[in-house]
N, C-alpha and C positions, 0 to 999 in steps of 0.2 A: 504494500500500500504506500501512494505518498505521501509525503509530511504532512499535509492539508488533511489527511485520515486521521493521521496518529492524532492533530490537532484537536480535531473533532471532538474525539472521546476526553480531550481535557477537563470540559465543560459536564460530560457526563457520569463521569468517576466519582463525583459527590451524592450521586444518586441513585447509582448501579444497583448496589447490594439492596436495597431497600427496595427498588421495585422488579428486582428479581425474581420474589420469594414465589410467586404463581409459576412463573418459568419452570424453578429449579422444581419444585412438587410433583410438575407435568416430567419432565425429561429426567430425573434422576432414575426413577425404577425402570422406564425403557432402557436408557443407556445401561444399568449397573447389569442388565437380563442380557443384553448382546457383547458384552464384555465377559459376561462368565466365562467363555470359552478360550478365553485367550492363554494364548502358552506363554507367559512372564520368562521362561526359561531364553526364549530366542531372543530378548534384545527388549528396551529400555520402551517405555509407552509414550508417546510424542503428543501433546495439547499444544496446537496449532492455534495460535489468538485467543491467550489462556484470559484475558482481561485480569479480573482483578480475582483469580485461581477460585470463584464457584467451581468449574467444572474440573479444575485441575481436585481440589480436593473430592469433587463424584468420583471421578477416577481411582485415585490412590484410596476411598475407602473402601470402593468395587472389588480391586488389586493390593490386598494390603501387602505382598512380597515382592511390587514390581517397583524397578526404577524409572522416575519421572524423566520428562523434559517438558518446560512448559515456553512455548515461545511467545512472548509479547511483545512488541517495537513499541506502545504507547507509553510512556515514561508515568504518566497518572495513573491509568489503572495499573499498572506494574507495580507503583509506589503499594496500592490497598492490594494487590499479590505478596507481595514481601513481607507486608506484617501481618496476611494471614501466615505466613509460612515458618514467621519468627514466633509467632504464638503457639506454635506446634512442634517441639520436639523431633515428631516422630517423620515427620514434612522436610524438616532439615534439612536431614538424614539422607531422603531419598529424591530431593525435587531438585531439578536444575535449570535455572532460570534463563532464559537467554536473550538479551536484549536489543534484539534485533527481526529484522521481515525473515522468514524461513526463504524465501527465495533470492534473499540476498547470503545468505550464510549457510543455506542449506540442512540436511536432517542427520541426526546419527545413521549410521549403518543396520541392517540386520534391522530393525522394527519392530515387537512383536506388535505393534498396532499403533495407529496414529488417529485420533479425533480432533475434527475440526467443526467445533460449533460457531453459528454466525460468522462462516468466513468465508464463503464462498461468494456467496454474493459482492463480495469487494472486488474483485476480478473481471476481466471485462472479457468478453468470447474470445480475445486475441490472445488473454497472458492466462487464461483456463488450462488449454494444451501443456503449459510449463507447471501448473499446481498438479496437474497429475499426473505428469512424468515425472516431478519429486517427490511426489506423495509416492507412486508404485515403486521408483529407484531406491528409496527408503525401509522400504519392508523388507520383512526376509519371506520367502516362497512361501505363499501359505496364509498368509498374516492378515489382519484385518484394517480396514481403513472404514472409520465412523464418521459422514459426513452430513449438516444438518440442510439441509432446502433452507432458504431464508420466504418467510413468507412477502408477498400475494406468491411466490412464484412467477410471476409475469406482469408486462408495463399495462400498470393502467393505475388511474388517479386514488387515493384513498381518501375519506375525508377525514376530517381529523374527529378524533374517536379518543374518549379516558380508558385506557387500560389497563390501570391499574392504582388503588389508592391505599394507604397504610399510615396508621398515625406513629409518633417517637414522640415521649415524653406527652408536651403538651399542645402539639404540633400534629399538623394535617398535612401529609404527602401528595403529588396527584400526579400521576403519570399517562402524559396525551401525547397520540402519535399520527400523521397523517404524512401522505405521500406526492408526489408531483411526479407528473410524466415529464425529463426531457428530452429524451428521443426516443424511437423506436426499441432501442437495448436498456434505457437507463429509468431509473428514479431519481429524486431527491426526498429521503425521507426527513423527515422533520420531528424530531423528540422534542418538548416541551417539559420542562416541571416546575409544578407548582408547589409553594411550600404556603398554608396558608394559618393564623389561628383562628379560629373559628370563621370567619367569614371575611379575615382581613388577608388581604394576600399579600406576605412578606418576601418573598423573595421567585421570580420567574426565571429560569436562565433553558437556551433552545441550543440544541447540538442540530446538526444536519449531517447528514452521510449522503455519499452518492451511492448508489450500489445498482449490481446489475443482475437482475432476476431471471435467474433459468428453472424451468419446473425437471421434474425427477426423471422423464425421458430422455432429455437434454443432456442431463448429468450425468447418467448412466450411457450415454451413446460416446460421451467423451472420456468420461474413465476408461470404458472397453476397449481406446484406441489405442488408453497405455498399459492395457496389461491386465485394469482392475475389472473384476467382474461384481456384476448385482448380486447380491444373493439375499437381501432381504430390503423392506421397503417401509419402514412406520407411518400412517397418512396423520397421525394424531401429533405427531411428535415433528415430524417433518424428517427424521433419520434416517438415512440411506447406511448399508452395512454392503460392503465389497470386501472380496479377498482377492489378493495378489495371486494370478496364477502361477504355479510352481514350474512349469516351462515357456521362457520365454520363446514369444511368435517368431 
């Protein structure tokens, strides 16, 4: 992603964790169910735009004997990564942070599995071809790659919609999301949060991402160019499960 990405999420890093909690409830039990099968033995688990380590920590409690890698470039949700990770002993131990885009520095070797939530959609049809010839050069024969569809899946306008609200302390959270078409490949999505006390609204701040929407036929026709094949589909979750075939074409 470019710097203008990693920016983005500056703005949003004070509000992540909080209006995740509906996310994480939904996607944890699918996730930690397609993970069961993983061989920890072949090689280190890779969290692909770990933001601020929810789903690095789904992983490592799915996996409690495997070694981590969690890759973030955003320096903000990275910062709320780090002291989940410092609060955790056992995290320490086995998570390795790396500060940088994975296609600028690439994946460890051998893989026993790599997931990437919310990060597909950052890639544009041109630089796709490259996430998943590193993503399958990454693995070892066999291995698994957990990739999430970002919703609508496809260009067309949303209107801005609350989806999600949660209070802290004495405080009302509000998280509203709507989208803009601008061109045929792309969005502009728009995150909004409100933080209000009762009815006074203290503080608004709006992140924008660009991102580019491919539905799960898409993804799957381009995975299988590099190696990866479907083998399972979640419609609820939006999680794609591919395995690295063990001869290469």
């Amino acid at each position: 992603m470019a710097d203008s990405a990693h920016d983005s999420y500056a703005a949003a890093a004070e509000f992540y964790d909080l209006m995740a909690t509906p996310y994480v409830a939904q996607v944890e039990p699918a996730l930690t169910a397609l993970l069961d099968d993983v061989d920890t033995v072949l090689g280190p688990i890779v969290d692909i735009g770990a933001g601020t380590g929810l789903s690095t920590v789904m992983i490592a409690d799915a996996l409690p004997e495997a070694k981590l890698v969690a890759v973030e470039p955003a320096s903000a949700m990275r910062a709320v990564l780090m002291s989940r990770l410092a609060a955790r002993k056992d995290l320490r131990e086995r998570v390795t942070v790396l500060p940088h885009g994975f296609l600028d520095i690439g994946l460890p070797n051998k893989c026993a599995a790599i997931v990437a939530l919310g990060v597909i959609g950052h890639f544009d049809a041109t630089a796709r071809p490259k996430v998943w010839s590193t993503i399958a050069t990454a693995l070892a024969p066999g291995a698994r790659a957990l990739v999430e569809v970002q919703r609508p899946g496809r260009v067309a306008d949303v209107s801005e919609r609350r989806y999600t609200r949660t209070d802290a302390g004495e405080l009302r959270y509000e998280g509203w999301s709507a989208a803009q078409v601008i061109d045929a490949e792309s969005l502009l999505w728009r995150m909004t949060y409100r933080v209000y006390r009762d009815q006074l609204l203290l503080q608004e701040t709006v992140a924008e991402h660009l991102v580019w929407p491919a539905d799960p036929d898409r993804l799957a026709e381009e995975a299988d160019a590099a190696g990866l094949r479907l083998t399972s589909a979640d419609s609820a979750t939006g999680l794609l499960r591919f395995v690295k075939e063990r001869q290469e074409r």
